[in-house]
C-alpha positions as CSV (number, residue, x, y, z in Angstrom):
1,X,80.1,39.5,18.4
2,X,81.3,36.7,20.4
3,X,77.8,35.5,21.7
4,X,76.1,31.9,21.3
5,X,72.1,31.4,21.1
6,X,70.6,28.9,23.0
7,X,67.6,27.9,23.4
8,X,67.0,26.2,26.5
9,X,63.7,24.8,28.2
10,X,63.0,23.8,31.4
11,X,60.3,22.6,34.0
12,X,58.4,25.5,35.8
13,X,55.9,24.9,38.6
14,X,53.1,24.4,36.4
15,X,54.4,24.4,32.9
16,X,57.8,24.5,30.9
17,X,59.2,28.3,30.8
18,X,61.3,29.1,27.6
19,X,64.4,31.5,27.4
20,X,66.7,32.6,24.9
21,X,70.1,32.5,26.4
22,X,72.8,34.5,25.1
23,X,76.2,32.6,26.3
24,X,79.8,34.3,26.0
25,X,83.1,33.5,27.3
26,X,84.8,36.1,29.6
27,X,89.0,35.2,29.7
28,X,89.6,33.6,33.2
29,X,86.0,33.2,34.4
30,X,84.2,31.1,32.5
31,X,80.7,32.1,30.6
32,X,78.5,34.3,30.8
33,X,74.6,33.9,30.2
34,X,72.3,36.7,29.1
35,X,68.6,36.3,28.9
36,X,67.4,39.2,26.7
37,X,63.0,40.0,27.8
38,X,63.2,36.6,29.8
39,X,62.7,34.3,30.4
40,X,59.3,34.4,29.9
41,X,57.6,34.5,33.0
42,X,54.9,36.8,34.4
43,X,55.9,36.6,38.1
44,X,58.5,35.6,40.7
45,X,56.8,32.7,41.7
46,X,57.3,31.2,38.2
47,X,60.6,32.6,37.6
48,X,61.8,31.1,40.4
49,X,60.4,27.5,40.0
50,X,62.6,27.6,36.7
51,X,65.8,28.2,38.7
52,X,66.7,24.8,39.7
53,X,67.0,23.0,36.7
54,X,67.9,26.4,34.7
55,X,71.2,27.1,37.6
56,X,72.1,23.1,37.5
57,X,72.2,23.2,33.3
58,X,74.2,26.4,34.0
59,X,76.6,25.4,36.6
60,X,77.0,21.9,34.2
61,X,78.3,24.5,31.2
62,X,80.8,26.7,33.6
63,X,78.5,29.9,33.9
64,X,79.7,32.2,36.3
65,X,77.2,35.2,35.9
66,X,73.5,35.3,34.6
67,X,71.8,38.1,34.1
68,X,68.1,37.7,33.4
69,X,65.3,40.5,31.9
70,X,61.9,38.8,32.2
71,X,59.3,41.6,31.7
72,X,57.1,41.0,34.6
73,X,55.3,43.7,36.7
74,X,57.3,45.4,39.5
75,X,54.9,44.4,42.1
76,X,55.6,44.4,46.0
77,X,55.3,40.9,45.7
78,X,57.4,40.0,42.6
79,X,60.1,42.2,44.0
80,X,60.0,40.5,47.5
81,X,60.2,37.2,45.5
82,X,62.8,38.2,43.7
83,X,64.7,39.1,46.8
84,X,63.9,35.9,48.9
85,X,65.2,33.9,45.6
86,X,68.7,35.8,46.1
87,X,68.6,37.5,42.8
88,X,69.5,41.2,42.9
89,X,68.4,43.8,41.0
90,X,71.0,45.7,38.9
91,X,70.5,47.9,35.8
92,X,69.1,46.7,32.6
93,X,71.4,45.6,29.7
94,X,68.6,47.2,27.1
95,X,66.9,50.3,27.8
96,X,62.9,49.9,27.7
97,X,61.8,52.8,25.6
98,X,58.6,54.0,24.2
99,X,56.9,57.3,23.5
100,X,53.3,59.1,23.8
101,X,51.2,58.3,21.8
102,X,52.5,55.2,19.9
């Protein structure tokens, strides 16, 4: 309880990317956005064309913290993207699960 959906759009390199953003107030820091299996994106070139006008819209509503989940490959190159961008890995809010067989 206690979060706001949003859904927010905004220009990738060659196409808009879409994310469902999670937002919630944390007492004495401001908000905080999570992005639930996004946004969707496919690599870290793409994800990280959507970061300028995704951290201005952010930085304009008083985010301190987002924490994105975009399922895309853990490639050498994504994860060396993802680096050179300045985002840092940390663990997952929701466990990926599945099982053997289906």
């Amino acid at each position: 309880s206690g979060w706001n959906a949003l859904y927010v759009v905004c220009e990738g390199a060659s196409q808009p990317v879409y994310a469902l953003v999670l937002e919630r107030p944390v007492f004495g820091m401001g908000l905080l956005w999570y992005l639930p299996q996004g946004p969707g994106v496919n690599s870290a070139a793409e994800l990280t064309s959507f970061l300028p006008g995704f951290t201005t819209l952010a930085s304009q509503r008083g985010v301190f913290v987002i924490k994105f989940e975009p399922e895309m490959a853990k490639t050498p190159e994504n994860l060396q993207g993802l680096s050179t961008a300045g985002l840092v890995q940390v663990e997952p809010v929701q466990q990926s699960c599945s099982r053997p067989g289906g």
